[in-house]
C-alpha positions in Angstrom: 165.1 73.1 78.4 163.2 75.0 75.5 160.3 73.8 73.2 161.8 72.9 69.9 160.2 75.8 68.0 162.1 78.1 70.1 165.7 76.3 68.5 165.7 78.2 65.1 166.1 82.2 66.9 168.3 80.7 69.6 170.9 79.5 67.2 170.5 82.8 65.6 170.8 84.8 68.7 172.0 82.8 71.3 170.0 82.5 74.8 168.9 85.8 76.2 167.7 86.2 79.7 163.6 87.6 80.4 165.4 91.0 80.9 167.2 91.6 77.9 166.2 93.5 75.2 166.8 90.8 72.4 163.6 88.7 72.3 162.1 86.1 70.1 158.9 87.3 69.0 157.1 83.9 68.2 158.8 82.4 71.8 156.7 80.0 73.3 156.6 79.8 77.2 156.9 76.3 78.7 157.5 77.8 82.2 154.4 77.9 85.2 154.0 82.1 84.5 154.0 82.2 88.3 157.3 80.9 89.2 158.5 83.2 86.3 157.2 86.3 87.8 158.0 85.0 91.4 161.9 85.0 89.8 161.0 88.7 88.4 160.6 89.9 91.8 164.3 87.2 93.5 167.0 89.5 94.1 170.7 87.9 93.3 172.6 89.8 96.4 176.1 88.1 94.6 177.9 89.6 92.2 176.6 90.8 89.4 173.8 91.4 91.5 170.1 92.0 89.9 167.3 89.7 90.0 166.9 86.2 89.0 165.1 86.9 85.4 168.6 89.1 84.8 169.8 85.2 84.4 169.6 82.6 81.9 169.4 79.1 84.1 170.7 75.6 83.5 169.8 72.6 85.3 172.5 70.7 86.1 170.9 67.1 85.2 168.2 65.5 83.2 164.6 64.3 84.1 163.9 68.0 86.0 161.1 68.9 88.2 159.9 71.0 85.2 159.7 68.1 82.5 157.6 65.7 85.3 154.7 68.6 85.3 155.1 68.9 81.5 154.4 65.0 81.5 151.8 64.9 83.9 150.3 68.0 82.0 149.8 70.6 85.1 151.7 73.5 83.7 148.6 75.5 82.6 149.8 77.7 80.5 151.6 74.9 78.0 148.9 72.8 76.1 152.1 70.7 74.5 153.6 67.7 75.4 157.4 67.0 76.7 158.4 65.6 73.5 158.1 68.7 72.4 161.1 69.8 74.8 164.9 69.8 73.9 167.9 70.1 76.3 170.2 72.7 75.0 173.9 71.6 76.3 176.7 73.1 77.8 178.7 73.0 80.6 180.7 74.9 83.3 183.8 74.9 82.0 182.5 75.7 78.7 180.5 79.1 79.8 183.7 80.0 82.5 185.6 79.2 79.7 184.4 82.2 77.5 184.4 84.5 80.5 180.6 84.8 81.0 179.7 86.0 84.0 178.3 83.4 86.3 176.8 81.7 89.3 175.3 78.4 90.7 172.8 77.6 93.5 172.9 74.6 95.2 168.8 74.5 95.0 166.1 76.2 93.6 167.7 79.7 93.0 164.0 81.7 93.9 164.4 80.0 97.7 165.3 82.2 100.3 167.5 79.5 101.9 169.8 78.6 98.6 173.9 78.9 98.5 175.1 81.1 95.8 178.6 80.0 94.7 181.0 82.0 92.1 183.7 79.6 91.6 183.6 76.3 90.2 185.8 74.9 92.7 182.4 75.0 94.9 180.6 72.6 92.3 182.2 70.0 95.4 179.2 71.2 97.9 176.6 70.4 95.6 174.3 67.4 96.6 174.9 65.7 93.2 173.1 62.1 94.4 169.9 63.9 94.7 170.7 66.0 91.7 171.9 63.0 89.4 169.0 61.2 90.8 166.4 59.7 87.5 164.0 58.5 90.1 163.8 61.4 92.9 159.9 61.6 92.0 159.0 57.8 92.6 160.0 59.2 96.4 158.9 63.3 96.3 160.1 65.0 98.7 159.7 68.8 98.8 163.5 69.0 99.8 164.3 66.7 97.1 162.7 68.4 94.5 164.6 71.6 95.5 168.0 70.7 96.0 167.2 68.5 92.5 166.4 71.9 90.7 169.7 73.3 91.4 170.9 76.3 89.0 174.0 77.5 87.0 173.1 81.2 86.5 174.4 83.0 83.5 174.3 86.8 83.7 172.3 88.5 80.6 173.3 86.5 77.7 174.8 82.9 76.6 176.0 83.3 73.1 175.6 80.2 70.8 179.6 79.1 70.9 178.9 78.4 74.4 176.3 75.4 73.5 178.4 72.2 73.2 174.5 70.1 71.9 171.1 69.4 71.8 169.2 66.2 73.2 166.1 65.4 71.9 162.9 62.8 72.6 162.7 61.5 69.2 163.5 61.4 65.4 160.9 63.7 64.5 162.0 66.4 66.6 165.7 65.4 65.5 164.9 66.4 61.8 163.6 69.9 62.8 166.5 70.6 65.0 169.2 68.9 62.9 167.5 71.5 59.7 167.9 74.5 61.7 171.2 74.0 62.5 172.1 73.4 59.1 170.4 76.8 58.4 172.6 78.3 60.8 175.6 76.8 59.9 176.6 75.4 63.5 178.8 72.4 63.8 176.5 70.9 66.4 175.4 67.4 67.1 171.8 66.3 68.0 171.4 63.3 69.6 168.0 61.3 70.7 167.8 60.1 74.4 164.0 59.2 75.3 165.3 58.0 78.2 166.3 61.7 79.2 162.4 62.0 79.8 159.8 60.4 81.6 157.4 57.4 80.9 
């Protein structure tokens, strides 16, 4: 998930992990700065190694822990709204696929008590009823919220061949998106899904 101003440099650049030298300028934080800089300090002790912020994360699902404090407007340091937010697709096979280097978590990667997994023959151990799960916070529970915020972890960078889409809350937002990837002349589809968020 990114804000929708954030689209334009990633189609030019691809996605680019805290760490990396390549960083949008004009990037605009959506993140709790606290759970970023908790993940700053959330060694990886899997191959290839470094700390979580060395990593670009996916969610697995829609309707994340994130988005819900986005809606309910307790992530100080974001002033916007989650219409504002776009999923950026892609897909296991897709980043194995192009040989990025990889891993998964089958929770929350920053907990001291996640499973790191390497191979995507061990997508099988994830919990994927909590993790498919649209109504998880009508019954929140701390352990569903964490195995719901499992991770696929791509080392470094995520180069734009390896996004398949983009999902967006509404048309408005679909006219900016769809314009920069005209600018960028990717054969990408945009598609609206307001259900993919919460009311």
């Amino acid at each position: 998930m990114t804000h929708y101003k954030n689209i334009p440099f990633i189609l030019g650049h691809g996605l680019h992990c805290c760490n990396c030298e390549t960083q949008d300028p004009h990037y605009i934080n959506i993140g709790h700065r606290s759970l970023i800089e908790r993940r700053g300090a959330s060694l990886v002790n899997s191959r290839p190694g470094g700390i979580l912020n060395d990593y670009i994360p996916f969610y697995f699902h829609y309707k994340m822990p994130m988005l819900y404090h986005i809606f309910k407007g307790s992530v100080t340091e974001f002033k916007g709204t989650q219409e504002e937010i776009v999923y950026i697709v892609s897909s296991p096979d897709k980043i194995a696929g192009l040989g990025l280097q990889y891993l998964f978590s089958d929770r929350h990667a920053y907990l001291a008590h996640k499973t790191l997994y390497s191979e995507l023959d061990d997508l099988k151990h994830l919990n994927w009823a909590i993790i498919q799960d649209d109504t998880w916070h009508k019954q929140y529970t701390e352990l569903k919220k964490e195995i719901k915020q499992a991770e696929f972890l791509v080392y470094k960078h995520v180069p734009v061949e390896a996004i398949q889409g983009l999902v967006v809350n509404n048309e408005q937002i679909a006219t900016f998106v769809k314009s920069a990837i005209d600018t960028a002349g990717l054969p990408l589809q945009v598609v609206i899904k307001s259900e993919y968020y919460y009311s």
